[in-house]
C-alpha positions, -999 to +999 in steps of 0.1 A: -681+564-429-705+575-399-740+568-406-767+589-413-805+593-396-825+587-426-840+626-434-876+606-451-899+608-424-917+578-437-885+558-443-861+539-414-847+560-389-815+546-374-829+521-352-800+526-332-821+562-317-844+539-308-822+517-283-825+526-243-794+525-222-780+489-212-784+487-175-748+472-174-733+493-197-745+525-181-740+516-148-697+516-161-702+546-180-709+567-148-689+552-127-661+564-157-682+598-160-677+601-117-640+590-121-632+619-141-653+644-113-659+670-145-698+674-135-709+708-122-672+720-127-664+759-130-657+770-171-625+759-185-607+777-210-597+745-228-631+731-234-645+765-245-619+767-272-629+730-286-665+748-284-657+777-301-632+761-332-657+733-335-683+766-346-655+779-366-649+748-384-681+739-393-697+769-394-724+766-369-742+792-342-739+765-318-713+742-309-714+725-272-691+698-251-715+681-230-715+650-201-741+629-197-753+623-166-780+598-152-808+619-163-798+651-176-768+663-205-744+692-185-724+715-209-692+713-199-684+740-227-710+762-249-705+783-274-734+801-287-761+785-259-764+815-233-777+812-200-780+770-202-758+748-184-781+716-186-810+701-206-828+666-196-815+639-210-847+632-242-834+611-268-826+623-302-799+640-297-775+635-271-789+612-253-796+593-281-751+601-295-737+589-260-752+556-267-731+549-303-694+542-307-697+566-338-707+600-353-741+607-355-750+633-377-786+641-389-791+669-418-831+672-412-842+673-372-875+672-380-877+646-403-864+626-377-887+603-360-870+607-326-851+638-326-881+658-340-893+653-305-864+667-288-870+700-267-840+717-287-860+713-320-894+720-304-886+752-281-871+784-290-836+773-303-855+752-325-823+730-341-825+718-374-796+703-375-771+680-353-741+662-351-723+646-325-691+622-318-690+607-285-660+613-260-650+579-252-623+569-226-595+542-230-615+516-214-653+527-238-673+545-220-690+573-232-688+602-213-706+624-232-703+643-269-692+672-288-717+687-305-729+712-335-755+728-341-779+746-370-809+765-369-814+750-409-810+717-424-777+708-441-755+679-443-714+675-435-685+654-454-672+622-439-640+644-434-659+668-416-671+639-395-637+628-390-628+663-377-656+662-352-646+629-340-611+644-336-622+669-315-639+644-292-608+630-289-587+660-278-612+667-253-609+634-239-567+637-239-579+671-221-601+657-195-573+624-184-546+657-181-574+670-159-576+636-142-537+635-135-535+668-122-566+664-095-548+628-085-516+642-082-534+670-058-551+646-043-516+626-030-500+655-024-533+661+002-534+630+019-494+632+022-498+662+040-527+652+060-509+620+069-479+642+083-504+665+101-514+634+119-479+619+125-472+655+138-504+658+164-495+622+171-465+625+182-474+657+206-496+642+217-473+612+226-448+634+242-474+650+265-485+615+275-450+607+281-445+634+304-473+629+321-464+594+328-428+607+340-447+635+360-469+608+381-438+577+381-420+606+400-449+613+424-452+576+431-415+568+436-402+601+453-419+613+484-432+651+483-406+659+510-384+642+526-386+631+560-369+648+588-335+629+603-325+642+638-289+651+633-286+644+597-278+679+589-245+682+612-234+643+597-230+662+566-205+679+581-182+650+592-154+638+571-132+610+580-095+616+585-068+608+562-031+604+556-029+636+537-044+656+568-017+673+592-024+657+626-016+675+663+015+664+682+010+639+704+004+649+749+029+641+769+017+609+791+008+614+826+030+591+840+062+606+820+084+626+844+090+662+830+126+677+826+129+711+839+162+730+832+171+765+843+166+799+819+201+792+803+222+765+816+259+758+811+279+728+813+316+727+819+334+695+803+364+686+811+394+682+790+427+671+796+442+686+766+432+718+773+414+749+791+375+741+805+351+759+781+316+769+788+286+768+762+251+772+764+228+738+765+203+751+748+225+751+718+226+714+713+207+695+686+193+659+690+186+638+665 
């Protein structure tokens, strides 16, 4: 069962109000309260329904779901607590419920010796009453509370306590979902910076690369090439070849030349029979 502040003002407090912060403990706890990245966060719908049942269910004007921070208490969630978002971090209250690894729950504020102090019970909202379970992560650290609040003294059952510490939880389950989404953003960011690199790189390789052709080209290739008396007709000369039809040979100059009349006619003779004429030209060599 949670504990109690005493509510006689000359008896024992809960000495446990009384103890400050170990520096190794809360050096953890906000390095867990940074993990998370909930601090100065817009509203979300989720926490301001655990704010607003927590009222229901205990029957409160004020029910919050606060982080602590290194030296003031942010309300993540606030029902019934207009125009705050943050309060210093005095003890008695919350600063005083982030430091336990139960419920605290005091009836009478002002019979308190620390929380009678607390600027919630001294200024205008002037609690009376206050209890608080700590939302603690997997590895214990206490990232802050869920909290009720009365304008009158009164006390709560240890079921009711158990239902505040249950509410704690869910806001915790709440706040690692939030912690998966922004890590699952987060990936899918440096995934797509990483291509936009790979992408800029590679541009930027291919204009080195042709830039490196553009000037191996320059080196290895004159501007122009140089000017080659008659290299423009020996473009034009082709070698013979067997397939080419070639020009009948000239006569030699030393061969004598046969001259024959227009249409000459030789007479053969033949001792079988008449002499017959025919023209030369008629006859075929081989």
């Amino acid at each position: 069962m949670p504990e109690q502040a005493s509510a006689s003002k000359g008896g024992a407090t809960d000495k446990r109000l009384h103890l400050v912060p170990d520096e190794v403990v809360e050096v953890g706890r906000m390095e867990a309260v940074r993990r998370y990245d909930i601090l100065d966060t817009p509203p979300d719908g989720a926490f301001d329904r655990v704010a607003a049942l927590a009222a229901r269910l205990f029957d409160v004007p004020v029910a919050t779901v606060t982080v602590v921070d290194e030296d003031r208490i942010w309300f993540k969630a606030a029902h019934g607590l207009d125009g705050v978002s943050e309060i210093g971090r005095d003890p008695g209250l919350c600063g005083s419920a982030v430091l336990r690894d139960d419920a605290l729950v005091i009836p009478d504020t002002l019979l308190d010796d620390v929380a009678c102090g607390n600027p919630l019970v001294t200024g205008p909202l002037g609690v009376r009453f206050y209890a608080a379970a700590p939302i603690t992560t997997a590895d214990g650290h206490k990232l802050g509370t869920v909290n009720v609040l009365d304008t009158k003294p009164r006390s709560i059952t240890s079921d009711q306590t158990a239902t505040l510490t249950d509410l704690a939880a869910i806001v915790m389950d709440e706040m690692e979902l939030r912690l998966s989404a922004l890590r699952t953003v987060r990936q899918e960011q440096r995934a797509a910076e990483a291509e936009r690199s790979a992408r800029e790189q590679a541009e930027r390789d291919k204009a080195a690369i042709a830039s490196f052709a553009s000037t191996l080209q320059r080196t290895l290739l004159p501007p122009a090439l140089p000017t080659v008396p008659g290299l423009e007709l020996a473009c034009h000369y082709h070698t013979a070849s067997r397939s080419m039809p070639r020009s009948p040979p000239k006569p030699a100059a030393s061969q004598p030349t046969l001259r024959l009349p227009p249409n000459p006619r030789i007479r053969p003779t033949d001792a079988h029979g008449p002499t017959r004429e025919f023209p030369l030209n008629r006859l075929r060599f081989p």
